[in-house]
C-alpha positions in Angstrom: 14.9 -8.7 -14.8 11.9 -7.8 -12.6 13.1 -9.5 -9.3 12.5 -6.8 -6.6 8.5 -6.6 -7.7 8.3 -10.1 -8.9 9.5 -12.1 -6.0 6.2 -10.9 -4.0 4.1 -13.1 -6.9 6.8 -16.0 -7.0 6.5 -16.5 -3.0 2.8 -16.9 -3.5 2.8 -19.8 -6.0 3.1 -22.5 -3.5 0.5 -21.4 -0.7 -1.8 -20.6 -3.7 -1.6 -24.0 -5.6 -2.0 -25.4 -2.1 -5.1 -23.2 -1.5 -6.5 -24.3 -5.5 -6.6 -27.6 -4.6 -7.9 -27.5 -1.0 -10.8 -25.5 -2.8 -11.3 -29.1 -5.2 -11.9 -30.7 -2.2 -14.5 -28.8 -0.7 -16.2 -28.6 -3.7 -16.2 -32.2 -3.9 -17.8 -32.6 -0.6 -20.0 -29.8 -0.8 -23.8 -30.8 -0.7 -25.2 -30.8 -4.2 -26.9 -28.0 -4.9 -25.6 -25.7 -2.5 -24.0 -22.5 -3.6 -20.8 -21.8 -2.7 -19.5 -19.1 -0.6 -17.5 -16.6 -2.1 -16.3 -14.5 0.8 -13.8 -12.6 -1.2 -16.8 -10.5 -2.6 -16.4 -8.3 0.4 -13.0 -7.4 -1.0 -14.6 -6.0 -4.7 -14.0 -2.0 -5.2 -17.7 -1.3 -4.7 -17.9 -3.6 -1.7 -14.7 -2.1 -0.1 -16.2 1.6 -1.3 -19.5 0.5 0.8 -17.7 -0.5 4.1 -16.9 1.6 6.9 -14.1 1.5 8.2 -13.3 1.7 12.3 -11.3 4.5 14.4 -8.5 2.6 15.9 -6.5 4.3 18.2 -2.8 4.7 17.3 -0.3 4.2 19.6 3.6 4.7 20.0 5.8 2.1 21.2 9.4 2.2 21.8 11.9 3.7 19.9 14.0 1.9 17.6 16.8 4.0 16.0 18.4 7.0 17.3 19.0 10.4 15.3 19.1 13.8 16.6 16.7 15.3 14.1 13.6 12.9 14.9 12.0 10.2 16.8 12.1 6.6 15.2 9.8 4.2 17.1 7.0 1.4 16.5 3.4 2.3 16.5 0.3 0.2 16.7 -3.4 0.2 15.7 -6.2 -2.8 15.1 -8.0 -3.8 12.0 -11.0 -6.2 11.2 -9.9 -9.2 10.4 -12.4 -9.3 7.4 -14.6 -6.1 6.4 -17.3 -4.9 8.5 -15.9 -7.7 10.9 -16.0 -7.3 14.8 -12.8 -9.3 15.4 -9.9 -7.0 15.3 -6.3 -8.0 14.6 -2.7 -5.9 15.3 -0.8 -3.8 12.8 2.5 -2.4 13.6 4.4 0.4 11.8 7.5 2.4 12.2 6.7 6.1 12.9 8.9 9.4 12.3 8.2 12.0 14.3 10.3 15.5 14.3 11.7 16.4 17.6 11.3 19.7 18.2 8.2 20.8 19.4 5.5 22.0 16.9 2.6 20.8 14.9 3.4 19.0 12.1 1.7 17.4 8.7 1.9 13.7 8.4 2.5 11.2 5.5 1.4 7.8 5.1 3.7 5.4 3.5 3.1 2.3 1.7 6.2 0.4 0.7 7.0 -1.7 -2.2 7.1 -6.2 -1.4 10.2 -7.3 0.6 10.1 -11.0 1.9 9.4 -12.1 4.8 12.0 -12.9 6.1 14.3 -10.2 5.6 11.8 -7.5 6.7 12.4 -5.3 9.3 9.6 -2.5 10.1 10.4 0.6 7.7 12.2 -1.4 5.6 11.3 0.1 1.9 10.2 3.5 3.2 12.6 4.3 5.9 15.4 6.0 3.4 12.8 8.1 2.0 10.5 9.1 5.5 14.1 10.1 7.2 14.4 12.5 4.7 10.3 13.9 5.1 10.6 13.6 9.2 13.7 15.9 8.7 12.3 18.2 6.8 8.9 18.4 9.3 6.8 15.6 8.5 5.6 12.6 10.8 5.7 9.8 8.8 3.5 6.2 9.6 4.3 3.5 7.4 2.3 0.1 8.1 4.3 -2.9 8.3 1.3 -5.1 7.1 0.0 -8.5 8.3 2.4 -10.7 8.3 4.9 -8.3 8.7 6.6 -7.1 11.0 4.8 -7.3 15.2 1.6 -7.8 12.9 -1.0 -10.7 13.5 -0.9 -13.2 11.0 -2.7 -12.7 7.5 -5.6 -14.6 5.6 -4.5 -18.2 4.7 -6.3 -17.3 1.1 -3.5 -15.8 -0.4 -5.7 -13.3 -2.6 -7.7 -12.6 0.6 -3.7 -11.7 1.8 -3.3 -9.4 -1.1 -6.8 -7.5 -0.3 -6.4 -7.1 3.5 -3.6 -4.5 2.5 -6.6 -2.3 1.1 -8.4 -2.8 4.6 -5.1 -2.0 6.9 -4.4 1.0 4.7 -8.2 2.0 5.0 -8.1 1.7 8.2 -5.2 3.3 9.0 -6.6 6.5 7.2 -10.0 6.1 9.3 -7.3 5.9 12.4 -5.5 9.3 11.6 -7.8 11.5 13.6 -6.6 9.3 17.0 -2.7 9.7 16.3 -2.9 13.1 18.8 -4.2 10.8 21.3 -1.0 8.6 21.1 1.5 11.4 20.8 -0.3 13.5 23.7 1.0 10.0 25.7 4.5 10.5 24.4 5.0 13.6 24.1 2.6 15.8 26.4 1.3 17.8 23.9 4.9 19.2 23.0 4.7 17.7 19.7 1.0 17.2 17.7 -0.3 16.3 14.0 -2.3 19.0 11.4 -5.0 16.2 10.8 -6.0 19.0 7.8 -2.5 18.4 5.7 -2.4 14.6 5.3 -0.3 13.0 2.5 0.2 9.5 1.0 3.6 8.0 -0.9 3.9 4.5 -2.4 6.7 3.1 -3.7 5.9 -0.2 -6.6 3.4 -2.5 -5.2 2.9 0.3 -2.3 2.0 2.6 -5.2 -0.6 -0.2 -6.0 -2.2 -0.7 -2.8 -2.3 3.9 -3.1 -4.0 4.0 -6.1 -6.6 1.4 -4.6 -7.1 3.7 -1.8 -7.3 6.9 -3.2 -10.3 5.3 -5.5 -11.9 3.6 -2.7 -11.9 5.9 -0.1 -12.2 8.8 -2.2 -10.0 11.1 -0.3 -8.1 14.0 -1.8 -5.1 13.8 0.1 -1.7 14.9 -1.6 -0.3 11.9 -3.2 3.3 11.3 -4.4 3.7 7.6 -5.9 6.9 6.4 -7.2 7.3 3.8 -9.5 3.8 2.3 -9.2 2.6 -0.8 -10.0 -0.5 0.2 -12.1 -2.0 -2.3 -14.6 -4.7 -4.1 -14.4 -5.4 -7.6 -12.0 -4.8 -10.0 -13.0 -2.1 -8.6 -15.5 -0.3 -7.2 -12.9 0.4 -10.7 -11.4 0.8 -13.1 -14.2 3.5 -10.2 -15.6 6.1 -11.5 -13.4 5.6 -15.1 -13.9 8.4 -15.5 -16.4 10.6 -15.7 -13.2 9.2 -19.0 -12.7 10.9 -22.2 -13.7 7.6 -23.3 -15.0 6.5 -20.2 -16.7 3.3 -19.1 -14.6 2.1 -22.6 -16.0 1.0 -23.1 -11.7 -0.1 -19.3 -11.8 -2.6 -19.2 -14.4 -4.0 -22.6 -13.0 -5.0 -20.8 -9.6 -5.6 -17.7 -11.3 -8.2 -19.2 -13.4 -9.9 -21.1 -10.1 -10.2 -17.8 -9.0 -12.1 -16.7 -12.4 -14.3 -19.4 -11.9 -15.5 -18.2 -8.7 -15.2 -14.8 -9.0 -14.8 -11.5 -11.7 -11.6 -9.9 -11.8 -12.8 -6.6 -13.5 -14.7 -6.4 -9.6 -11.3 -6.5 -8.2 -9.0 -4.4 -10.9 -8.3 -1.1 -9.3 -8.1 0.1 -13.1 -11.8 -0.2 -13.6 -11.7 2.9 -10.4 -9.0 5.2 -11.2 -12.1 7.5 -12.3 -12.9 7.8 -8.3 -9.9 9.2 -7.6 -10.3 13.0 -6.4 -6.6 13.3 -5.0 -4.0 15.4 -6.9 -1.3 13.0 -7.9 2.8 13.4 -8.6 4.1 9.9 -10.6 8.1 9.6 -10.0 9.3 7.1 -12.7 12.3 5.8 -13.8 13.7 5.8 -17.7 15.4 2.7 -16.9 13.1 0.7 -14.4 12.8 -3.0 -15.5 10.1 -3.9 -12.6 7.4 -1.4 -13.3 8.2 -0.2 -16.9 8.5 3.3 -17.9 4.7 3.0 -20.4 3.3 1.6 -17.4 3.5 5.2 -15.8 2.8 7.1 -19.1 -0.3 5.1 -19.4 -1.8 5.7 -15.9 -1.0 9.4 -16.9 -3.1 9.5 -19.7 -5.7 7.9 -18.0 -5.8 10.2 -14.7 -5.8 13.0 -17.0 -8.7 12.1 -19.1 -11.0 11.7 -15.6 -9.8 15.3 -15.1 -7.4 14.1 -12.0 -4.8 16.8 -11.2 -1.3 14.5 -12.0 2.0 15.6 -12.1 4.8 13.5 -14.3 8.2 13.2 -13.5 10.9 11.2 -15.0 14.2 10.0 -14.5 16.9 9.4 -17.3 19.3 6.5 -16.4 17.4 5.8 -13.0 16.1 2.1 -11.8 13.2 1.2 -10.0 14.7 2.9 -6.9 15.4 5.8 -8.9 19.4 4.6 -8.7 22.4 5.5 -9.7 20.7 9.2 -9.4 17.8 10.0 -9.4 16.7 8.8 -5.6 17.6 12.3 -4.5 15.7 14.2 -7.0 12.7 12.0 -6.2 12.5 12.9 -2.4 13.4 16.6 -3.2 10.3 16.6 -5.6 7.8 14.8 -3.3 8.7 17.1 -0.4 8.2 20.2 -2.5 4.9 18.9 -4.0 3.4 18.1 -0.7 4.6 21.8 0.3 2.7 22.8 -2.2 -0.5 21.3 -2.1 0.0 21.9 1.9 0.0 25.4 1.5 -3.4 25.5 -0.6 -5.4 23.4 2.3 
């Protein structure tokens, strides 16, 4: 069964159906004649590639778990509500910072869907970024709109899905204030190497990751486990066998949105070729969310756009590398950022 992945499309059915047929009635209403607005065009890859995205300043908050090895605290930062949009809106994030003094490289973590309402900041990244801040890594790992202290997200649910490209975009454009924010916390005894910056994503985190990497064409270090990789609207309507009706609701609202719009403009498949980032893919044998092909696939097609990707895979492992392979996994991220560290 696909439930971890899945329940992020099932939870959307309702608010999209709703948002299908509000769309009817403005279209019924509309003056004849008149084109319609299709805002969601800002959100296509080469829109998105085209948009520049604002410094925000990163701050720390207070600390929310205690551990001897490293700080574990909220941090903050602002991004526009809609691209190139002046009206900013607040992110917050669990942060991991090391506590003994020194400089230190940083990791940027995008999580895999948890519901709403049992999230808790960190929640999907925090096992894994303990391990990274104990072994000398400051990790920052958005919680999302929605999520979390976060503002509120679109009411358009697809515009929801696509304002996790902008927060992560934005975080990345943010990274060069994150000294500011520490230097307020921590006097300058602790401090980030802004030139050894890495990225991790775990399922749909992996997703949102590969979106990045293509977008902003950065060549940061990037371990991805388990990522959700296929093409949109594949990638959606794969999980609807969950649903009592079968994605019968799905496909209706998906194919309002064809009307309206092109999904090869928002399939980050149609961009892994931008992708200039060297690239380790965790996967597990037995994962029933994202399956094993899934993986092999995007290897095949990295590879052939002569993108540096490393393939690891785990016999008798689940789609969080359990009964035993989680350990492996974080053992064989940390080395590869090490390594691709070192060369920088």
């Amino acid at each position: 069964m696909k439930k971890i992945v899945s329940a992020f499309f099932i939870a959307t059915v309702v608010s999209l159906i709703t948002l299908h047929f509000l769309n009817q009635r403005q279209s019924l209403v509309s003056p004849a004649g008149k084109p319609k607005p299709k805002p969601l065009l800002a959100y296509t890859f080469e829109s998105l590639k085209q948009t520049t995205f604002p410094q925000s300043q990163i701050t720390l908050g207070q600390e929310i778990n205690k551990n001897p090895d490293f700080y574990s605290q909220m941090f903050y930062f602002s991004v526009p509500k809609t691209p190139n949009s002046t009206q900013m809106e607040k992110v917050s994030g669990l942060a991991n910072i090391p506590k003994t003094p020194g400089i230190y490289s940083i990791i940027v973590m995008f999580r895999g869907y948890i519901p709403q309402e049992t999230y808790k900041s960190g929640a999907g990244s925090q096992p894994s970024a303990s391990v990274f801040a104990k072994n000398g890594f400051i990790t920052l790992a958005p919680d999302f709109l929605g999520y979390g202290e976060s503002a509120s997200p679109s009411a358009n649910s697809f515009e929801e899905r696509f304002q996790t490209y902008t927060t992560a975009l934005t975080l990345l454009s943010s990274l060069s204030t994150l000294n500011t924010g520490l230097e307020a916390s921590y006097s300058g005894t602790i401090k980030a190497d802004l030139t050894k910056i890495g990225i991790w994503g775990h399922s749909n985190g992996g997703h949102i990751a590969l979106s990045v990497l293509a977008i902003s064409g950065v060549s940061y270090p990037t371990v991805l486990w388990a990522p959700v990789s296929k093409s949109f609207p594949y990638s959606i309507l794969y999980y609807t066998d969950e649903t009592d009706d079968q994605g019968k609701a799905m496909r209706k609202v998906l194919s309002q949105f064809e009307d309206d719009y092109d999904t090869e403009k928002f399939s980050p498949t149609n961009y892994y070729q931008w992708i200039k980032a060297p690239i380790e893919i965790n996967q597990g044998e037995n994962d029933q969310e994202v399956p094993v092909w899934w993986s092999t696939d995007l290897v095949k097609t990295l590879k052939k756009n002569q993108i540096d990707v490393k393939y690891l895979t785990y016999p008798n492992s689940d789609h969080n590398f359990l009964p035993n392979g989680w350990s492996n996994a974080v053992t064989n991220s940390i080395e590869f950022f090490r390594e691709n560290f070192a060369t920088q």
